[in-house]
C-alpha positions in Angstrom: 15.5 5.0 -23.0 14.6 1.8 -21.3 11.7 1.8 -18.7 12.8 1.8 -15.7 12.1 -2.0 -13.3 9.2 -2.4 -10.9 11.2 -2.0 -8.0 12.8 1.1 -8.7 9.3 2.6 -10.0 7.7 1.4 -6.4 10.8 2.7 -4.6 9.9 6.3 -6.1 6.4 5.3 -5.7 7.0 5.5 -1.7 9.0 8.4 -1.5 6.0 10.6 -3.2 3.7 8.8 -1.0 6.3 9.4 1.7 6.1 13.9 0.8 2.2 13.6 0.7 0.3 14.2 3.9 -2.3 11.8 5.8 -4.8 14.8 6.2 -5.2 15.3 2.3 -6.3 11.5 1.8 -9.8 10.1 3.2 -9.0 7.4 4.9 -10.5 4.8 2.7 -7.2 5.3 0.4 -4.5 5.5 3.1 -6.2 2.1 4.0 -6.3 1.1 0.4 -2.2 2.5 -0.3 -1.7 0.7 3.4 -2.7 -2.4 2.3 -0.9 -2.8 -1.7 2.5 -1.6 0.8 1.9 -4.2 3.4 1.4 -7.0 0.4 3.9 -5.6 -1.9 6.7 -5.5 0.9 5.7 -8.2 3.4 3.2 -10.2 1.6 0.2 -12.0 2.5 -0.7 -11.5 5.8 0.6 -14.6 8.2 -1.5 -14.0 11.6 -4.0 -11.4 12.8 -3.3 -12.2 16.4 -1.7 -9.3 18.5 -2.4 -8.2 22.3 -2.8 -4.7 21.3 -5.2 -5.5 18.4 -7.0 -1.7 18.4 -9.8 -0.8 16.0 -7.3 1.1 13.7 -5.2 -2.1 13.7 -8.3 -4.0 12.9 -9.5 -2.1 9.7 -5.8 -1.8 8.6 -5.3 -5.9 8.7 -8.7 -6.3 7.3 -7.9 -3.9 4.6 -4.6 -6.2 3.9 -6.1 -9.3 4.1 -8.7 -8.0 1.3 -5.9 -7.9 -0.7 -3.6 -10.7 0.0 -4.4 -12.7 -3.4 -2.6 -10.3 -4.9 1.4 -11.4 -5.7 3.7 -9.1 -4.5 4.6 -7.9 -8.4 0.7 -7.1 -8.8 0.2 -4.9 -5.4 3.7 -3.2 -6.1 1.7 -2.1 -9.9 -1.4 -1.1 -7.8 0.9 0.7 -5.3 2.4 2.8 -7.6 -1.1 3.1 -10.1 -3.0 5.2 -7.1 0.1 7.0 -5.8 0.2 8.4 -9.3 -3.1 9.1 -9.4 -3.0 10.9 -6.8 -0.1 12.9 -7.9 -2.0 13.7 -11.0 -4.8 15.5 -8.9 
């Protein structure tokens, strides 16, 4: 049986993370799970600037930008890593 590719394994990835609700996750991994999406979908981030910048916005970006040396193929592995941690728990 031939492993399956990285895109399909993130794409399933996101639909467990997708069943899974916010409330059983502290927030330091939603942020963390946030961040290898944001990379692994759009990249690193291009601009922080936004008019309705909010604290929750703020720690979401920042959590992002912690990140953005990752390539896209390396937060997609990290992405899919903790989601199935989590699943294991």
């Amino acid at each position: 049986m031939a492993e399956k590719d990285l895109d399909t394994r993130f794409k399933e990835a996101v639909e467990l993370a997708d069943a899974m609700t916010q409330a059983d996750l502290p927030q330091d991994v939603q942020l963390r799970l946030y961040a290898y999406y944001k990379q692994a979908t759009s990249g690193s981030p291009t601009s922080t600037f936004n008019p309705n910048f909010d604290l929750r916005n703020a720690f979401k970006t920042n959590a992002w930008m912690q990140i953005s040396h990752l390539s896209i193929e390396q937060a997609k592995e990290l992405y899919i890593e903790s989601i199935l941690s989590l699943v294991k728990k």
